[in-house]
Backbone bond lengths (Angstrom), bond angles and torsions (degrees), N, CA, C in turn:
res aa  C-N    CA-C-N  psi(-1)  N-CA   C-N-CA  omega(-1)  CA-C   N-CA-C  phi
1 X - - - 1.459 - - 1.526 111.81 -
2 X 1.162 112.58 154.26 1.347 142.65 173.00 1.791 99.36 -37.20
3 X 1.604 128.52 133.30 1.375 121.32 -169.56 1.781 94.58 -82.61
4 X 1.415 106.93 146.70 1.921 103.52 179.50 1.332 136.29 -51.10
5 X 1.785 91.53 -37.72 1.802 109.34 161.98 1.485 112.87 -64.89
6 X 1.092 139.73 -58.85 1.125 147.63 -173.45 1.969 109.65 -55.61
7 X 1.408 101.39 -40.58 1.378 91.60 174.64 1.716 112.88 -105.22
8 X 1.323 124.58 10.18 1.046 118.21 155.76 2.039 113.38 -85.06
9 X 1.148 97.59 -24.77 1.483 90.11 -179.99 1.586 114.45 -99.80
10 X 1.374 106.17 -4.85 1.685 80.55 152.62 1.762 121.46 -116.04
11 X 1.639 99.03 18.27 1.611 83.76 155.88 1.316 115.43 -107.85
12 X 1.175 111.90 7.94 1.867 119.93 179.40 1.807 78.80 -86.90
13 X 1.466 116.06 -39.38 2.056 92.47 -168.59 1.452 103.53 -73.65
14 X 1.472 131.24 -34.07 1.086 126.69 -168.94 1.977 121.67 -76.28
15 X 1.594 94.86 -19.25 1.433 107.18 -169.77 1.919 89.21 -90.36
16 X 1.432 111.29 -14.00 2.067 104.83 170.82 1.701 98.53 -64.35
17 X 1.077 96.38 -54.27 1.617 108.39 -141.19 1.254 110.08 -82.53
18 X 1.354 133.26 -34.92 1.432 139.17 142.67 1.310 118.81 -30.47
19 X 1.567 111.64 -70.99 1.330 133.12 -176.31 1.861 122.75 -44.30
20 X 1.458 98.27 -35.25 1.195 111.86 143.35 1.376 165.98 -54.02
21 X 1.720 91.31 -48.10 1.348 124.84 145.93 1.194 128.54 -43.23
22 X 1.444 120.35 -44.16 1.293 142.55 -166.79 1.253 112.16 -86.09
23 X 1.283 121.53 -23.39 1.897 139.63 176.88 1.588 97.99 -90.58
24 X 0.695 95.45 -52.61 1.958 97.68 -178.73 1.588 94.75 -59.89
25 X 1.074 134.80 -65.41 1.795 139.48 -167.00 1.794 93.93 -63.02
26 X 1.411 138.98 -39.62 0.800 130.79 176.63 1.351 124.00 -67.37
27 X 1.082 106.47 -38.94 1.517 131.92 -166.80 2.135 93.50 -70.73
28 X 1.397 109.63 -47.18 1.394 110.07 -178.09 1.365 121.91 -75.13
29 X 1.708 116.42 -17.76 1.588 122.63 168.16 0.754 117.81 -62.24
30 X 1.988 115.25 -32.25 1.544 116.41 171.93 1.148 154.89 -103.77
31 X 1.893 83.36 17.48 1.439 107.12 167.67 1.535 125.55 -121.21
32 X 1.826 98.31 9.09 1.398 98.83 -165.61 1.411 80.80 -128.00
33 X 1.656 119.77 118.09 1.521 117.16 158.54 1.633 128.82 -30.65
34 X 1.526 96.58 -78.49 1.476 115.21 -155.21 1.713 99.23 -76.21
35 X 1.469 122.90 -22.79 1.496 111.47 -171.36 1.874 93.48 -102.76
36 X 1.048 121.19 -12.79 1.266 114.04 176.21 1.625 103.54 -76.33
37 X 1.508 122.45 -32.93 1.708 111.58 167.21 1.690 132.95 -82.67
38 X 1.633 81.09 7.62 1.369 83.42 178.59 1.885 116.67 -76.66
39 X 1.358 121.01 158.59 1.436 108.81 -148.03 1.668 86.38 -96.57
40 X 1.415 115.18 -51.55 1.564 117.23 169.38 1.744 111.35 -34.27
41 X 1.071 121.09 -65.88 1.563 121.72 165.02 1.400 103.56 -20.84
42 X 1.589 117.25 -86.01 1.330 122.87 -163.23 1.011 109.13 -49.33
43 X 1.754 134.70 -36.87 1.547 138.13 -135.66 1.738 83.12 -95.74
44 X 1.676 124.10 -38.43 1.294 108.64 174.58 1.177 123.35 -73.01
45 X 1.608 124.34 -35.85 1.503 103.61 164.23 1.504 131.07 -63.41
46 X 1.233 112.19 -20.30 1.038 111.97 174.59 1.862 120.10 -50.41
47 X 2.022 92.95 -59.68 1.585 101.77 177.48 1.645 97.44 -71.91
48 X 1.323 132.08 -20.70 2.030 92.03 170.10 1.614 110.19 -72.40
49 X 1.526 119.81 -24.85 1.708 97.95 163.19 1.287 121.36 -65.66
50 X 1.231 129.98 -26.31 1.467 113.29 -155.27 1.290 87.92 -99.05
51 X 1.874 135.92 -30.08 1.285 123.77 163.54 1.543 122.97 -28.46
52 X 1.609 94.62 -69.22 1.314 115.49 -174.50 1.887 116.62 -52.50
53 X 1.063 109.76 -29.08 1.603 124.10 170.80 1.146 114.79 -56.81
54 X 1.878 97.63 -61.81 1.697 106.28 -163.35 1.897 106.75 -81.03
55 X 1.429 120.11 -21.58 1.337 110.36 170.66 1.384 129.19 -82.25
56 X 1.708 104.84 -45.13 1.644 104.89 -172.34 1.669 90.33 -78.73
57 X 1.164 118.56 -33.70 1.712 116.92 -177.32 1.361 107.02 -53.05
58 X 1.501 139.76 -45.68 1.040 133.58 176.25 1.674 138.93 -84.20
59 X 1.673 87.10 -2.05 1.555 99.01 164.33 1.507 91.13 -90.84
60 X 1.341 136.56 -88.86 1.277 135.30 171.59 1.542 110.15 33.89
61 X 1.464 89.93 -86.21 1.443 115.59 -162.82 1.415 111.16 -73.21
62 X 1.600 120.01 -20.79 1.630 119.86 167.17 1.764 108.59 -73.95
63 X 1.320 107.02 -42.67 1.493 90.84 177.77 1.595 111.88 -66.16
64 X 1.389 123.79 -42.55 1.172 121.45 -172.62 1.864 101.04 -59.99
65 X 0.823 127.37 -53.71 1.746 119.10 -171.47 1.478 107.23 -101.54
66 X 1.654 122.81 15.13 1.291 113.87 174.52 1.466 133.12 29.82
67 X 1.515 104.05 44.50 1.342 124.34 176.90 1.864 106.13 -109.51
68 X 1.620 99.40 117.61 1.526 77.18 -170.38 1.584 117.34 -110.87
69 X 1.361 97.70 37.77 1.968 126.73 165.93 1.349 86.08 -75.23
70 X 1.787 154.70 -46.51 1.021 142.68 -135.95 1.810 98.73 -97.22
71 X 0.679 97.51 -25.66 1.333 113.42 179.93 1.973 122.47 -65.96
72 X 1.578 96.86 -12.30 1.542 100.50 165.08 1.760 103.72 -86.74
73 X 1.032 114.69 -16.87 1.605 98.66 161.56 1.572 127.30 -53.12
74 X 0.734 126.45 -25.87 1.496 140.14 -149.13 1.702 90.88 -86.67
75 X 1.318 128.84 -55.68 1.475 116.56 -171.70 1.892 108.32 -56.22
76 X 1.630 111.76 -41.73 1.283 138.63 161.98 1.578 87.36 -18.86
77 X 1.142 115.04 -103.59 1.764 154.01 170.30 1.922 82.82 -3.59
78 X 1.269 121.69 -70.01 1.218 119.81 -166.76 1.601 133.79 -63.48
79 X 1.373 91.19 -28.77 1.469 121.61 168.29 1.242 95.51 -56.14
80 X 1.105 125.79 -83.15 1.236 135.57 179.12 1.499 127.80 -30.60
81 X 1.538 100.54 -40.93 1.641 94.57 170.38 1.425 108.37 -97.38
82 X 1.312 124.52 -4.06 1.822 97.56 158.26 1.811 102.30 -97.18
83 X 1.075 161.28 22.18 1.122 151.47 66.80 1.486 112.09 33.27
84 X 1.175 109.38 -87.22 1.615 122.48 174.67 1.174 124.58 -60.68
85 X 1.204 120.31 -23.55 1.699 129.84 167.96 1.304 84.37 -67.10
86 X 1.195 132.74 -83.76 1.713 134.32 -172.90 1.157 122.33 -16.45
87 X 1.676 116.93 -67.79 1.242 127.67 174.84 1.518 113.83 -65.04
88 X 1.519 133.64 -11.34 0.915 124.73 172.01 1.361 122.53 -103.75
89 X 1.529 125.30 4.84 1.208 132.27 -156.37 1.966 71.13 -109.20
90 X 1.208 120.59 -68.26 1.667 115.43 171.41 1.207 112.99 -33.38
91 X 1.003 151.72 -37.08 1.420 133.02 -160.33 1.222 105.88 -112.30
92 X 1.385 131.59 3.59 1.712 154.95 161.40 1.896 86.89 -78.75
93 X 1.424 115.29 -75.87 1.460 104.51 -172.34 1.386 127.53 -27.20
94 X 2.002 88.76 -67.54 2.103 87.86 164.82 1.352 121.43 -39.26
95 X 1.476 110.86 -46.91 1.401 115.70 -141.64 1.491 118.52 -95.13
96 X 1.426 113.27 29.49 1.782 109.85 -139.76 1.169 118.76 -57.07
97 X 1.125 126.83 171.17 1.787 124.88 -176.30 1.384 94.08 -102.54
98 X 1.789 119.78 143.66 1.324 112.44 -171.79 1.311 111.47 -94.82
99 X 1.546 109.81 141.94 1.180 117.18 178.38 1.654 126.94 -71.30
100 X 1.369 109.82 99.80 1.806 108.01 175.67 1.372 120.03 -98.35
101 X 1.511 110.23 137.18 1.013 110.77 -162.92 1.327 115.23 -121.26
């Protein structure tokens, strides 16, 4: 298994940088009408939370009970956050930001 330091510090880096992500994407649903109703929008924030849950959550919880069955969550967790790159790189296509020049 995965060493405890090693997987506590990269789901403490991944639970920064997500967590962030996720305030900024929130923060733009509720200031941008038409891309905040878009369903792709929502459907990716949605999968960077449940990413962010099911990966750093399952390192978390393997170091804490040093069970390292818990630890097949974590690819789960990852899936999930390139998932959300996906759905968000789509709803950027529809949605483009206009170019000023």
């Amino acid at each position: 298994p995965m060493g405890s330091k090693h997987a506590l510090d990269t789901a403490v880096r991944y639970h920064q940088v997500y967590a962030g992500l996720i305030v900024v994407l929130a923060v733009l649903r509720l200031t941008n009408g038409s891309l905040g109703q878009s369903m792709w929008y929502r459907s990716s924030i949605l999968c960077f939370m449940s990413g962010l849950l099911v990966f750093s959550g399952s390192l978390y919880l393997g170091v804490m009970t040093q069970n390292p069955k818990i630890y097949l969550g974590t690819p789960i967790g990852g899936l999930l956050l390139m998932m959300s790159w996906l759905l968000l790189a789509a709803t950027l296509t529809k949605y483009p930001r206009p170019i000023s020049v």
